[in-house]
N, C-alpha and C positions, 0 to 999 in steps of 0.2 A: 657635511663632509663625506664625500664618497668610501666607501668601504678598501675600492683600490682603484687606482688609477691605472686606464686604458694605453694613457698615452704617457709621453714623457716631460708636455706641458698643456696648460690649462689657462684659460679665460676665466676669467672672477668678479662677479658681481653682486650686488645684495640691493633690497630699497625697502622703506617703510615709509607708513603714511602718506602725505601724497605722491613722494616720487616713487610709488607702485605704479601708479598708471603712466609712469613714465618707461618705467620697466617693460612693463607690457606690450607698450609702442612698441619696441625697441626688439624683443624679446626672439621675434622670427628672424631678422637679420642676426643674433647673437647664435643662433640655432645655425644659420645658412652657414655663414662665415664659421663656425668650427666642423660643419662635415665637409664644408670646400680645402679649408685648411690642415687640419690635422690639429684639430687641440681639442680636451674635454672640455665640457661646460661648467664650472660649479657655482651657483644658486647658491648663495649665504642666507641666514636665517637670522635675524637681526639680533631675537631672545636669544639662539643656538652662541651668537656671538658675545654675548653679552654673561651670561651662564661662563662660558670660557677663559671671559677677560677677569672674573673673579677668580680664577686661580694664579697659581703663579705658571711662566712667569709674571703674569701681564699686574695681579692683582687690583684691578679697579673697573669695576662693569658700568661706570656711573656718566662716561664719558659722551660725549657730541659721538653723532652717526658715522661722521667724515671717519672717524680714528677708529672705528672697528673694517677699515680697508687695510691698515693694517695688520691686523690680527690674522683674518682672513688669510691675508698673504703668509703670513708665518706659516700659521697651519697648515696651509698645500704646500709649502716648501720645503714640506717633510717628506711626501710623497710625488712632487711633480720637481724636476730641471730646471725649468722658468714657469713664471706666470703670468699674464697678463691684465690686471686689476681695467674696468670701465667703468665710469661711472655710471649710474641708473639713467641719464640722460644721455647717453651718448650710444647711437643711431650707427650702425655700421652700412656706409652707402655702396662700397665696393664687397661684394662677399666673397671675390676670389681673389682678394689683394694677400699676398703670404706675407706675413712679419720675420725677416729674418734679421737678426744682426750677428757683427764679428763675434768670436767667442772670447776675444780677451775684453769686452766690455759688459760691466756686472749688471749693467738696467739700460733702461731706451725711455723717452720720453719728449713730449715738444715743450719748448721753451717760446713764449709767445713776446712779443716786445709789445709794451705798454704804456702807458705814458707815467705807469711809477716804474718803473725798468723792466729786465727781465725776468721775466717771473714763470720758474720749471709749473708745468700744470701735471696734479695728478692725477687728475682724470682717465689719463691712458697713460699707462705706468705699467711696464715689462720691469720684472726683476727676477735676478737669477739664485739658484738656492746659496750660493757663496756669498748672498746679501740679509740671510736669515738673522745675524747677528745683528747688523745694522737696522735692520726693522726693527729690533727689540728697543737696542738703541735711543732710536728717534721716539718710539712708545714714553720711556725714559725720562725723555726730557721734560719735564714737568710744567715747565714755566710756559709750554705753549697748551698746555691741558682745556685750558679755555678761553686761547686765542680765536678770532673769528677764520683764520688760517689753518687752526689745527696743524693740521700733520704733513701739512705743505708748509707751515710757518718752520716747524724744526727740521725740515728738508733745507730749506735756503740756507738756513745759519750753518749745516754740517757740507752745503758747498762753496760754503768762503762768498758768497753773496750778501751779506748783512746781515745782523741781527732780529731787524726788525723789517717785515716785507717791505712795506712801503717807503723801503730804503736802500732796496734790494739793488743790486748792481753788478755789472759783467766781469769783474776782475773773478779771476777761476783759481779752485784750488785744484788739487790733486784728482779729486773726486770727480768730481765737475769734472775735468780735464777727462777724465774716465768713460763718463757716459755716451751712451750713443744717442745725440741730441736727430730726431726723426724729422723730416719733412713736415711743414704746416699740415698736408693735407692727413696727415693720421690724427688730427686734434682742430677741427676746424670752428669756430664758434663765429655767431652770426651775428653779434654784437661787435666783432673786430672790425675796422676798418680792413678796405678791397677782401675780403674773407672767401671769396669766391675767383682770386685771382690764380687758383689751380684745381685742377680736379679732384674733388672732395676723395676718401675715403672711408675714416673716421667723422662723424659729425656730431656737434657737441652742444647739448644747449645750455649751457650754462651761463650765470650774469646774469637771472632774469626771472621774473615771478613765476611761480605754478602754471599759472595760466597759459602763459606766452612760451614757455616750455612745452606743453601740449599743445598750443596753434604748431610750433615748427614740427614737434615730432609727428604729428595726424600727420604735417603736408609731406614730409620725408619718405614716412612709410605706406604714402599713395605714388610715390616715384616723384613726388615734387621738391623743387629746391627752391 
C-alpha cells in the first residue's frame, strides 16, 4: 500500500505462484500505460493481502487468490477516487488509450456474451470510492466463498443476472443498469470467438493453462498478436 497517493486514481494488480510470470510479461505495458495516462501503480503483495483480510472488516485470510482483488480495491479506495483492478494476465496493448467514464456511473467493466449468457468479467474492473461499501458487501457473501467464480459469482447475483453463473442472464437490475459496460476491446481474450474483430486495447489471457497464457503474453509483449 503506498504511504500516499500521487494521483487521484490507481491501477491495481497482485499475482502469485505462477501467475508471477505472468505479471512480469505484462508488467512494462502496466508501467507505460500509467505515465502515458495519469494513474499510480499499486503492486499487491498476496501475504500483505492476506495479513489484512484477517482483520476486520474482512476477517478471513484463508480465501481463493481471485477474492483478495477485492480487498485490494477496498483498501486504495481509502485513498484513491477510482481504481482500476487487472488481472495478472492481462497485457495492456494500447499504452495511450485514457479510461474515462461519465461521473454518475460507480464502475466500468466488459461484459462478454458466451455461450452460458452474459457474464460481467472481472478482470478489468474500474470502481469508484462510492462502491467501497459494496466491495465489502460482495466480500460478504459467503456462499460464493468457494465458488470456482468467486468474486465474479457474487457480482452476478447483486446485478439481478442469476444466482448461479451458469445461469446467468441479461435481464438488469438497477445496478447493472448503472454500470458503464466498456467496449470488447478493453477486455479482449483469445479464446472468444472473432476476438480480434477490433482493435485490441486491453488484452486478456484468460480461460487457459499456465502455459498457453505465457505462449500469448511472450507474443504480446514482442508486439505480436
Amino acid at each position: 500500500m503506498p504511504p500516499s497517493a500521487k494521483l487521484n486514481r490507481a491501477v491495481c494488480t497482485f499475482a502469485e505462484d505462477g501467475h508471477t510470470q505472468l505479471h512480469d510479461l505484462a508488467r512494462e505495458s502496466l508501467n507505460d500505460y500509467c505515465d502515458s495516462c495519469g494513474w499510480d501503480l499499486c503492486v499487491g503483495s498476496p501475504d500483505n493481502l492476506r495479513e489484512m483480510a484477517a482483520e476486520e472488516p474482512f476477517s478471513d485470510p484463508s480465501r481463493a487468490a481471485s477474492w483478495y482483488k477485492v480487498v485490494l480495491m477496498y483498501l486504495l479506495l481509502e485513498h484513491y477516487e477510482e481504481v482500476l483492478w487487472l488481472d495478472a494476465d492481462v497485457f495492456i496493448w494500447d499504452t495511450q488509450a485514457g479510461l474515462s467514464i461519465p461521473s454518475i456511473c460507480p464502475m466500468a467493466m466488459v461484459a462478454h456474451q458466451t455461450d452460458k449468457g452474459l457474464v460481467p468479467n472481472c478482470g478489468v474492473w474500474l470502481v469508484r470510492r462510492s462502491q467501497r461499501e459494496f466491495l465489502l458487501g460482495l466480500w460478504q457473501m459467503e456462499k460464493y466463498r468457494l465458488h470456482g467464480w468467486w468474486e465474479q459469482s457474487a457480482l452476478i447475483e447483486q446485478l439481478g443476472m442469476g444466482k448461479e453463473p451458469l445461469k446467468c442472464r441479461s435481464q438488469a437490475n438497477a445496478l447493472f443498469r448503472s454500470i458503464y459496460w466498456l467496449p470488447g476491446k478493453w477486455n479482449m481474450v483469445p479464446t472468444h470467438k472473432n476476438w480480434l474483430k477490433e482493435q485490441p486495447i486491453f488484452l486478456h489471457a484468460s480461460g487457459m493453462s499456465i502455459e498457453d497464457r505465457v505462449a500469448h503474453m511472450t507474443r504480446w509483449s514482442k508486439g505480436e498478436l
